[in-house]
Backbone as CSV, one residue per row, in Angstrom:
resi,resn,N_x,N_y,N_z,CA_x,CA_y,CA_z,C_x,C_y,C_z
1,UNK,107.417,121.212,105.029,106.758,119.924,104.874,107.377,118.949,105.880
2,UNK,106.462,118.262,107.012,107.216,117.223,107.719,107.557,115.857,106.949
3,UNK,108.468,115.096,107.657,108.853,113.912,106.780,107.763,112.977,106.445
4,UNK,106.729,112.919,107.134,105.532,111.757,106.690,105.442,112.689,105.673
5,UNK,105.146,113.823,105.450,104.084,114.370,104.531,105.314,114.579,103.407
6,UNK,106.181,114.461,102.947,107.851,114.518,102.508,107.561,112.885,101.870
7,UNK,107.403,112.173,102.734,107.811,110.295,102.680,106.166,110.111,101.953
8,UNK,104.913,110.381,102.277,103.751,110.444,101.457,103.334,110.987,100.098
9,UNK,104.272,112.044,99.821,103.919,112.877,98.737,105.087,112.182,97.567
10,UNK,106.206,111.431,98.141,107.154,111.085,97.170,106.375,109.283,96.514
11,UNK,105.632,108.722,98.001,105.517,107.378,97.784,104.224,107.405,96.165
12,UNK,103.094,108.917,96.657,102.350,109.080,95.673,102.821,109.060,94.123
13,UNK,103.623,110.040,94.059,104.607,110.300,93.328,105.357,109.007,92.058
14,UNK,105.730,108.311,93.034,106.344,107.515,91.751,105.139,106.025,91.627
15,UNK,104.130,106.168,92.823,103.206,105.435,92.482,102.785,105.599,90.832
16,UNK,101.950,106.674,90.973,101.128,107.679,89.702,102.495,106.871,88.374
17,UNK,103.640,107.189,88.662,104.536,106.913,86.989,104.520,105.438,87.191
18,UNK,104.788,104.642,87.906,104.630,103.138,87.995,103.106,102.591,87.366
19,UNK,102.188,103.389,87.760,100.308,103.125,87.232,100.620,103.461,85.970
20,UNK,101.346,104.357,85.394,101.604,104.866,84.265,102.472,104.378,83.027
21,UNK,102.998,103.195,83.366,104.041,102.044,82.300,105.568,103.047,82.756
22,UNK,105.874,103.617,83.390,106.841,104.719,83.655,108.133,103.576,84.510
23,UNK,109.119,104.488,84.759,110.284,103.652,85.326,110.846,104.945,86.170
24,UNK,111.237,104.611,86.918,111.234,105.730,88.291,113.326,104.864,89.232
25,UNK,113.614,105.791,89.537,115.349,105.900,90.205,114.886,106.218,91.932
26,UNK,114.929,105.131,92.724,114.660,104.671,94.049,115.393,104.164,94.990
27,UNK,115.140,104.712,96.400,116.158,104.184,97.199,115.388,102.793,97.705
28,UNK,116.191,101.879,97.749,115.614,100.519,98.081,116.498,100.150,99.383
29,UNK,116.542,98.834,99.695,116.730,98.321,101.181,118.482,97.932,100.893
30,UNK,118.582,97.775,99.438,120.092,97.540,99.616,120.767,99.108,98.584
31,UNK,121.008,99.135,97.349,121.083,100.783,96.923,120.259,101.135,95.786
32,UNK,120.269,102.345,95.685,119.767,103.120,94.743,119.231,101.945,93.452
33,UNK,118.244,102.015,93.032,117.820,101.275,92.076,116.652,101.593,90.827
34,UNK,116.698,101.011,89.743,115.826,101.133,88.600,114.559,100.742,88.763
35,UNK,113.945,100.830,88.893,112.431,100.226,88.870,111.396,100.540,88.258
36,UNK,110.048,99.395,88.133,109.027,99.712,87.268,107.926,98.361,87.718
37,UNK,106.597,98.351,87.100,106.080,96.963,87.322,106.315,96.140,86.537
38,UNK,106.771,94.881,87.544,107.647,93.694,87.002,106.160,93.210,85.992
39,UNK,105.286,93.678,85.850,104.164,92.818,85.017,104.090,93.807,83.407
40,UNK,105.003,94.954,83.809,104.436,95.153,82.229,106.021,95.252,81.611
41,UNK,105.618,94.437,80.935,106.999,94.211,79.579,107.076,95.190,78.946
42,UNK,107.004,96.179,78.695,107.272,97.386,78.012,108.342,98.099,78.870
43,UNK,107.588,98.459,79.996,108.169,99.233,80.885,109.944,98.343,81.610
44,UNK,109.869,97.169,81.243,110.639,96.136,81.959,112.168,96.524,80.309
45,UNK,111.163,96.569,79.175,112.345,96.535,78.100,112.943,97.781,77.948
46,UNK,112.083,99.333,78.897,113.365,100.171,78.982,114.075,100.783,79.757
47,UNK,113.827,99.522,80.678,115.141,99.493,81.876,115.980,98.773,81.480
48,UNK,115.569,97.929,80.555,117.336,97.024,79.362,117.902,98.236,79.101
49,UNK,117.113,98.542,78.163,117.810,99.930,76.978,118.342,100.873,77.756
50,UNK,117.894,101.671,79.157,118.814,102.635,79.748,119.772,101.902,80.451
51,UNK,119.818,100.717,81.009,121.211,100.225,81.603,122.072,99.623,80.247
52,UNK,121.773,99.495,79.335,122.399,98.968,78.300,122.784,97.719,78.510
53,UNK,121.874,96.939,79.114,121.849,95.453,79.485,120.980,94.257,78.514
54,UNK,121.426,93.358,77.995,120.756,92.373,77.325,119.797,91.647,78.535
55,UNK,118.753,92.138,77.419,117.407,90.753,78.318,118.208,90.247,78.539
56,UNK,118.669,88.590,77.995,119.528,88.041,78.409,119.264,87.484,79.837
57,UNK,119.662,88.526,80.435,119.990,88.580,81.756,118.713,88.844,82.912
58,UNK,118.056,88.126,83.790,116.960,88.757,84.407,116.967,89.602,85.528
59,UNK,116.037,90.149,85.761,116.245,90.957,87.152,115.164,90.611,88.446
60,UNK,115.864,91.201,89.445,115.111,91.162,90.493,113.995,91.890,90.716
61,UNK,112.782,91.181,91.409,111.643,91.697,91.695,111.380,91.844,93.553
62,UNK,110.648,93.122,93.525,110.905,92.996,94.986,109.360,92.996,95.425
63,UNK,109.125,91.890,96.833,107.773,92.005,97.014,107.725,92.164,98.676
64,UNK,106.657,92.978,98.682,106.170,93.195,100.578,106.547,92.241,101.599
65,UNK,105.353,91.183,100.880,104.956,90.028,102.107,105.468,88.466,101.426
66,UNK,105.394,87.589,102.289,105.902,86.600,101.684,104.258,85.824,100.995
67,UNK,103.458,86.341,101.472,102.170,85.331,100.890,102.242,85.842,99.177
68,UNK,102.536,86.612,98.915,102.571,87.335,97.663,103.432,86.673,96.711
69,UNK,104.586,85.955,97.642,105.590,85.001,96.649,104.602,83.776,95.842
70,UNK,103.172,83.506,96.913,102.839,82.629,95.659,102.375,82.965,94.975
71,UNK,102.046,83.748,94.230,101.357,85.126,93.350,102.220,84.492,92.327
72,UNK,103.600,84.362,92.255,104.367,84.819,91.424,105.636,83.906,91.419
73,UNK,105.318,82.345,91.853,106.404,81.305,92.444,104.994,80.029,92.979
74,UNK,105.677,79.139,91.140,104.903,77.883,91.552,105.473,77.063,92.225
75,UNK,104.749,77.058,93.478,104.698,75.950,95.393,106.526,76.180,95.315
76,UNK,106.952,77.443,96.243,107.760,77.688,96.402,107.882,76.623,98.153
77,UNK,109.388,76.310,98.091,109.713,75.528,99.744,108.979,76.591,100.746
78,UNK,108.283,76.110,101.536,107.614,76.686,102.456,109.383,77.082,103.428
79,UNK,110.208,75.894,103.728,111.111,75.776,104.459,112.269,78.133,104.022
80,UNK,111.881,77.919,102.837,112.798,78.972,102.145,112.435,80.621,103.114
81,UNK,110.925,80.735,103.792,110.606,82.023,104.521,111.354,82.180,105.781
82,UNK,111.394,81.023,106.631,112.479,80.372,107.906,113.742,81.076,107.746
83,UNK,114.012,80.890,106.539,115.183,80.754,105.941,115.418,83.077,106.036
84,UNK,114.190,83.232,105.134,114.759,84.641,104.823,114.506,85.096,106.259
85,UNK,113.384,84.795,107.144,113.165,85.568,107.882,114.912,85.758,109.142
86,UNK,115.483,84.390,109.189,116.485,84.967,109.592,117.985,85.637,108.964
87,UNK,117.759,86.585,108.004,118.513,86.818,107.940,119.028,88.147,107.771
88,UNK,120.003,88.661,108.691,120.210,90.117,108.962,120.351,90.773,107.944
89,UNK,121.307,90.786,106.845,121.478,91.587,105.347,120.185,90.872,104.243
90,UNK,119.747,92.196,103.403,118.678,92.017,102.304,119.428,91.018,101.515
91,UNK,118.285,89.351,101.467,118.712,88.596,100.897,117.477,88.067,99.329
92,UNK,118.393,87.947,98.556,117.451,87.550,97.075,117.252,86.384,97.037
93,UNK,115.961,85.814,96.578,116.228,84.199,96.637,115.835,83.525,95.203
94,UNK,116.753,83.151,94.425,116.158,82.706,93.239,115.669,81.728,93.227
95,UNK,113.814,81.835,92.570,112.914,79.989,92.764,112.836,80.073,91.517
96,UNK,112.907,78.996,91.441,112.495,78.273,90.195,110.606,78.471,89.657
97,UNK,110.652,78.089,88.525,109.250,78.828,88.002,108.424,79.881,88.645
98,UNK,108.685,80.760,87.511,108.031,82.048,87.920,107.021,82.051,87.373
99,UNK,105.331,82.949,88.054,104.250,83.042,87.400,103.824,84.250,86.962
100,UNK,102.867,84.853,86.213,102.353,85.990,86.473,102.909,87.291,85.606
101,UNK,104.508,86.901,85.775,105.482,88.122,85.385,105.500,88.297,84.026
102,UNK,105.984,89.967,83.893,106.384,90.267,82.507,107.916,89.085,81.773
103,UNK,107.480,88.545,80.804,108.725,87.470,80.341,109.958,87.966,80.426
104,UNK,109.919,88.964,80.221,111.686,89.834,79.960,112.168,89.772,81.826
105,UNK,111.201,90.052,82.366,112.197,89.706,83.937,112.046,88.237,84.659
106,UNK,112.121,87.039,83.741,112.241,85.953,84.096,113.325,85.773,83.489
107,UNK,114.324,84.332,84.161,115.785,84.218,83.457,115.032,82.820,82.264
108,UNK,115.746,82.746,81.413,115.628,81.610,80.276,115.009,80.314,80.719
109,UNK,115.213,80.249,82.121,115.184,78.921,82.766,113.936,78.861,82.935
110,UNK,113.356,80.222,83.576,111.796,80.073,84.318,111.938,80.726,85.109
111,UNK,112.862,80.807,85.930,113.506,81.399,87.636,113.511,82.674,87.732
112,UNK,112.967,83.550,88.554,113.012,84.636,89.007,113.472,84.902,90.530
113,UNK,114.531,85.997,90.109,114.911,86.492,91.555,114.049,87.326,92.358
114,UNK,113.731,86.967,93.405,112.644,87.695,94.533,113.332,88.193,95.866
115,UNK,113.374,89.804,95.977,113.349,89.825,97.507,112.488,90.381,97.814
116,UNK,112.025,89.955,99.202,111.379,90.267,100.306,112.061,91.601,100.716
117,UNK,111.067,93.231,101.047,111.823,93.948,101.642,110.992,94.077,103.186
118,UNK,112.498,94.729,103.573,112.003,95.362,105.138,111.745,96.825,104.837
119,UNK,112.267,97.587,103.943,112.626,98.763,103.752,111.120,99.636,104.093
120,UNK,110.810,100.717,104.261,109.504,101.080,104.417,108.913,101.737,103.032
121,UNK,110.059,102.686,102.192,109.465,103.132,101.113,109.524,102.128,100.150
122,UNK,110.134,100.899,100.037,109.843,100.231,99.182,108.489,99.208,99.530
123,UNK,108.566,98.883,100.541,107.086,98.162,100.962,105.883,99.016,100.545
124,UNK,105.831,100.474,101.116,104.906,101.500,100.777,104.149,101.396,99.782
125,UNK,105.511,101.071,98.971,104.952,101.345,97.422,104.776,100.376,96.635
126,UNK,104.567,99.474,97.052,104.714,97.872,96.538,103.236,97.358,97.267
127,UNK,103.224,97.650,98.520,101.353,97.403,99.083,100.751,98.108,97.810
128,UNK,100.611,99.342,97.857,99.955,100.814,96.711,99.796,100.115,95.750
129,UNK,101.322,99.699,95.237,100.974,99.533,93.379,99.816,98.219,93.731
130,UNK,100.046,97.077,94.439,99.606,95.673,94.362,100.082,94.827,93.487
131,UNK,101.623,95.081,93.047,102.547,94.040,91.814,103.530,94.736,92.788
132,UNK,104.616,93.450,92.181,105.874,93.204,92.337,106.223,94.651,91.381
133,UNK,107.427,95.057,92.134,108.429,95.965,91.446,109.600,95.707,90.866
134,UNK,110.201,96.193,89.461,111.934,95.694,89.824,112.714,96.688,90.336
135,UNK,113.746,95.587,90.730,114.642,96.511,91.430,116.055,95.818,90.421
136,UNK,116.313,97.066,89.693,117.848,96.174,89.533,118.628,97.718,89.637
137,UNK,120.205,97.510,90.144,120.935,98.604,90.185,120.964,99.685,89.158
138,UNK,120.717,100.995,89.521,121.008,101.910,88.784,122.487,102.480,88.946
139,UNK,123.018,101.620,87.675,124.095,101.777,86.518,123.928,101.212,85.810
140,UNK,124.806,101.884,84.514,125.082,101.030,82.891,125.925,99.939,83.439
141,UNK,125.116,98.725,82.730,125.708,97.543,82.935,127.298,97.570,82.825
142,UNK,127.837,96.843,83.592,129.296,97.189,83.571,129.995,97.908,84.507
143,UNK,129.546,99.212,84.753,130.084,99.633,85.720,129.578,99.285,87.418
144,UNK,130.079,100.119,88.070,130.396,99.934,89.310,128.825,100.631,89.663
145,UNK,128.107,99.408,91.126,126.750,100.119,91.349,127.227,100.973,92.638
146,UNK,125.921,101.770,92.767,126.211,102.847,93.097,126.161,102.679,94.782
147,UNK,126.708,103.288,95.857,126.766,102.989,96.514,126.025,104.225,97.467
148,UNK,125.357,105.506,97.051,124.784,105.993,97.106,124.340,106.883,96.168
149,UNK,123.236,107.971,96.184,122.541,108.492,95.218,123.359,109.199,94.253
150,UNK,124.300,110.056,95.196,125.083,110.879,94.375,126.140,110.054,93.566
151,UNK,126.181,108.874,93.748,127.362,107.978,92.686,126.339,107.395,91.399
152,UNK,125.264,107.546,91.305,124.050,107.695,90.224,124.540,108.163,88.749
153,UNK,124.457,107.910,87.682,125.015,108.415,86.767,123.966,109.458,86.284
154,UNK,124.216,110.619,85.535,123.616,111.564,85.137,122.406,111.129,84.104
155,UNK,123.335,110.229,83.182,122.367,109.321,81.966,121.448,109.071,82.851
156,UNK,121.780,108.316,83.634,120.233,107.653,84.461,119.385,108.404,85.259
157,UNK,119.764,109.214,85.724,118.764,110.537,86.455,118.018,111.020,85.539
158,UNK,118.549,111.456,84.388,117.596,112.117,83.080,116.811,110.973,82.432
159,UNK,116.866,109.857,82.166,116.205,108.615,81.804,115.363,108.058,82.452
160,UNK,114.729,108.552,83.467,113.641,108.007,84.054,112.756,108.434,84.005
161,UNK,111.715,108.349,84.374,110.424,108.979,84.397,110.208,109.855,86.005
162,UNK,110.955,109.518,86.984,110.806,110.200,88.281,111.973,109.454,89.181
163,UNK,112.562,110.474,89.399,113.908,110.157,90.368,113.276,110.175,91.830
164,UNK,113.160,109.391,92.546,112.404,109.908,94.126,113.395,110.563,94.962
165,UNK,112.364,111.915,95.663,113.558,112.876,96.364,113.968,112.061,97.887
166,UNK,112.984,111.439,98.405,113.481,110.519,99.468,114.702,109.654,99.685
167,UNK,115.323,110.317,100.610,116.478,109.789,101.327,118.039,109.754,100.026
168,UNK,118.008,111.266,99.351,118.724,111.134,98.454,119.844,111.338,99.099
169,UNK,119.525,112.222,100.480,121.048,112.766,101.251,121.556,111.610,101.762
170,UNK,121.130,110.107,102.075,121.337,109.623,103.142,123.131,108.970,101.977
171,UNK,123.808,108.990,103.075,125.657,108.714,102.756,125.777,107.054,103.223
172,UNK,125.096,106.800,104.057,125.668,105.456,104.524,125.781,104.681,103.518
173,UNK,127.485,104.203,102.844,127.531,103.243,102.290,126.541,102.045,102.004
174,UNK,125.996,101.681,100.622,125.097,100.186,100.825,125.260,98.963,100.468
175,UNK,125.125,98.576,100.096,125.815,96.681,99.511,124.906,96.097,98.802
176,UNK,124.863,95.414,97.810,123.742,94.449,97.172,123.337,93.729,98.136
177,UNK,122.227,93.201,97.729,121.601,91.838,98.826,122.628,90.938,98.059
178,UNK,122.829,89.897,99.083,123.066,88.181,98.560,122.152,87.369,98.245
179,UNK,122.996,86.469,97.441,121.820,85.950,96.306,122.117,84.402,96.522
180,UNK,120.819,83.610,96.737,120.945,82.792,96.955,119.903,81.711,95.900
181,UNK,119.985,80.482,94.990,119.371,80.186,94.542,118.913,79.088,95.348
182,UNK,116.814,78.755,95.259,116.522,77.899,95.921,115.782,76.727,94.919
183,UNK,115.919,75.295,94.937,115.248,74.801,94.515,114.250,73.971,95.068
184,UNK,113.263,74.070,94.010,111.733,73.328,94.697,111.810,72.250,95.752
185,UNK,113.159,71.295,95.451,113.465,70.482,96.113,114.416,70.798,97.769
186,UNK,114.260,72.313,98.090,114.969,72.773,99.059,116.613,72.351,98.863
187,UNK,117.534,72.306,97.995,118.777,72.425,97.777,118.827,73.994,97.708
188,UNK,120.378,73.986,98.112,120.428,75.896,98.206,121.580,75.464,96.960
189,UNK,121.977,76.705,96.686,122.821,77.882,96.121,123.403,79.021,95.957
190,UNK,124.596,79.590,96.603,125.065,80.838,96.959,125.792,81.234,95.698
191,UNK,124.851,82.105,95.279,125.395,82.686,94.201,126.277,84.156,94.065
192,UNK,125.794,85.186,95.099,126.531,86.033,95.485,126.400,86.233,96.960
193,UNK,127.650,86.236,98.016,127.326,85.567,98.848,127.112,87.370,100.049
């Protein structure tokens, strides 16, 4: 099998369990991650239960294009795209009022974290579905995220609905994005830097 047809058959793949309320273990633009559609709350409450994370806490959604942020971000700073487009490491940007989304991946406030990817299988599959995805690290809350596939915990490989075989070999160390909160009023916030 060549790699398009390798990189096509996997993007199908966890499409189909994502259409399906399913939660799928993915390589994303910063590491290995949990995901599902950020619009259905079901699927959003058992990515709590396998990371053993309290709602509580919200997660990140990852989207293609930036026109899509208003989908899902009431009159976000126009000034804030300027902003992502320059910046070399995958950056998160938390706006204030979120629309659209499943409630469990909004924080208490309203605010949802959004990144923009460059990545290709996560764009792929994020054009396909036509919703935002989440992305939050695959590990049990608490521990250490993974810094590639094979540092993945076993619990979580068996707890998903589809582990994607794409780019499981790849070793290069990865890093979270930085997180930056933005408000309507264009004030920043470096929250993880």
């Amino acid at each position: 099998m060549s790699d398009r047809s390798f990189f096509d058959a996997e993007v199908e793949a966890a499409l189909g369990v994502l259409r399906s309320g399913g939660i799928i273990l993915y390589p994303t633009d910063t590491i290995w991650g949990l995901g599902c559609d950020a619009t259905d709350a079901e699927a959003v409450k058992r990515i709590y239960a396998l990371k053993q994370r309290s709602d509580a806490k919200s997660l990140v959604i990852l989207l293609a294009d930036e026109r899509n942020v208003n989908q899902y971000v009431a009159a976000p700073d126009p000034a804030v795209f300027d902003f992502i487009e320059a910046q070399e490491r995958p950056t998160t940007i938390v706006f204030d009022q979120a629309l659209g989304l499943a409630p469990n991946v909004t924080a208490a406030d309203g605010s949802v974290a959004i990144r923009l990817v460059r990545d290709e299988f996560c764009r792929h599959l994020i054009k396909r579905l036509r919703k935002p995805i989440v992305s939050t690290s695959a590990n049990i809350s608490g521990s250490p995220a993974p810094a590639s596939f094979a540092e993945v915990a076993e619990a979580l490989r068996s707890g998903v609905d589809h582990v994607v075989a794409w780019r499981q070999d790849d070793e290069k160390p990865a890093q979270p994005s930085t997180i930056i909160r933005w408000k309507n009023d264009g004030t920043t916030e470096v929250i993880r830097p």
